[in-house]
N, C-alpha and C positions, 0 to 999 in steps of 0.2 A: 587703760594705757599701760598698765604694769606688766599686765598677760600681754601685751604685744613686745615688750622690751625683753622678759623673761624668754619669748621665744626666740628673739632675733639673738641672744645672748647664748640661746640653748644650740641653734642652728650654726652659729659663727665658732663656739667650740668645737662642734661636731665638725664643722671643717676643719677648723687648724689642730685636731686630733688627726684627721683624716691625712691630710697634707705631710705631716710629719709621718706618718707609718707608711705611707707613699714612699716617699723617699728615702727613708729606712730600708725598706725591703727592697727598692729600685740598687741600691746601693751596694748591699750586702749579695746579692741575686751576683751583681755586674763583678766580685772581687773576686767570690766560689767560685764562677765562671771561665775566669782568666786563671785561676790555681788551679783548677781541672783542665781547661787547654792546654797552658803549660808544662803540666808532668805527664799529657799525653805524648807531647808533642818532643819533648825529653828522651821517651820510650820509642818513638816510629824511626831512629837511625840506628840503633842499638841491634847487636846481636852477636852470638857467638858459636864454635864450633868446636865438640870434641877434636882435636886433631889425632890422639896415640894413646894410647893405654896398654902401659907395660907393665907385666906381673909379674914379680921375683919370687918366686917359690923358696927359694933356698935362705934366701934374706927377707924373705916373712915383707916383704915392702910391696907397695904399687907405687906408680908416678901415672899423673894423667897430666896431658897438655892439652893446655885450653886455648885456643886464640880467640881475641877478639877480632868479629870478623863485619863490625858495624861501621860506621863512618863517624862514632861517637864515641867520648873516654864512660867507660864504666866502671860497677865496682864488683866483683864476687864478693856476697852477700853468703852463701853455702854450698856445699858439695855431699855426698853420701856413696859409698861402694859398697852395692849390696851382693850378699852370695846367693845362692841356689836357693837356698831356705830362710831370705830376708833377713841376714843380720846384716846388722849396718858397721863397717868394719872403723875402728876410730880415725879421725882425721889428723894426721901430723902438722897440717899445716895452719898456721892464724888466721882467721877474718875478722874484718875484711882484706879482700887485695885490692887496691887501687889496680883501675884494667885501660891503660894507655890505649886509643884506637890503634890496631894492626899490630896490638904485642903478643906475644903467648907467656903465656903463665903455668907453671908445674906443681899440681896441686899430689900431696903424700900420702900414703895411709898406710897403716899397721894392719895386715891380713892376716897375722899370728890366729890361729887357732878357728879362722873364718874361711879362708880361700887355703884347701890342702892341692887340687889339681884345677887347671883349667879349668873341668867342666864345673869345678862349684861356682865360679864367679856367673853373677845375674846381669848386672849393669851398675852403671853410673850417670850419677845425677849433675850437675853443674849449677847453679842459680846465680843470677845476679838482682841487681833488684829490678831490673825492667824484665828480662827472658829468663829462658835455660834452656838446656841441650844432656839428653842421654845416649846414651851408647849402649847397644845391649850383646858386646863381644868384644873383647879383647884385640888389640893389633899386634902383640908380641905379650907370647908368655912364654917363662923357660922356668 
């Protein structure tokens, strides 16, 4: 009688172990799921666009304008203006930007000793944290 109690006993554990990691894992499964839809889903109206990239030779500066060009508010997360030979020129301006839908933003850089003529400049990078956008030529440079 003892070996039939000890198994219904060993069997009814093995259940209500079973049952709880069930629902454990149903649970946690159902919450990752909804956090990954979510910031997909955060990401599918987003987007943006180089609009202008103007190079001052003479004042050692760039200015690039960014719009956003998504149906959603985003944030510029980083930017980078590379030359001919990959230096990455310093960035004058702070991040993050808060990126209003349909605003543009003017993002700076110090070209001193990086961009001497047009042709050194390579491109520019844009990021936010869902997309980016490069440009690989200037729209005004003097």
């Amino acid at each position: 009688m003892s070996a039939l109690i000890s198994a219904v006993l060993l069997i009814a554990i093995v259940l209500i172990v079973g049952v709880i990691l069930t629902n454990w894992i149903t649970s946690l499964t159902k919450k990752e799921t909804t956090q990954i839809t979510n910031k997909s889903l955060d990401c599918t109206t987003t987007g943006i666009a180089i609009e202008s990239i103007f190079i001052d030779l003479s004042g050692n500066r760039s200015r690039v304008s960014v719009r956003n060009s998504g149906f959603s508010d985003d944030t510029i997360t980083d930017s980078a203006f590379l030359s001919a030979t990959g230096q990455n020129s310093p960035n004058l301006t702070a991040f993050p930007i808060t990126f209003p839908r349909g605003s543009i933003e003017t993002i700076e850089f110090n070209i001193s000793g990086r961009i001497s003529s047009c042709a050194n400049f390579s491109r520019v990078i844009v990021s936010t944290r869902c997309t980016s956008d490069d440009q690989s030529r200037p729209l005004s440079c003097s």
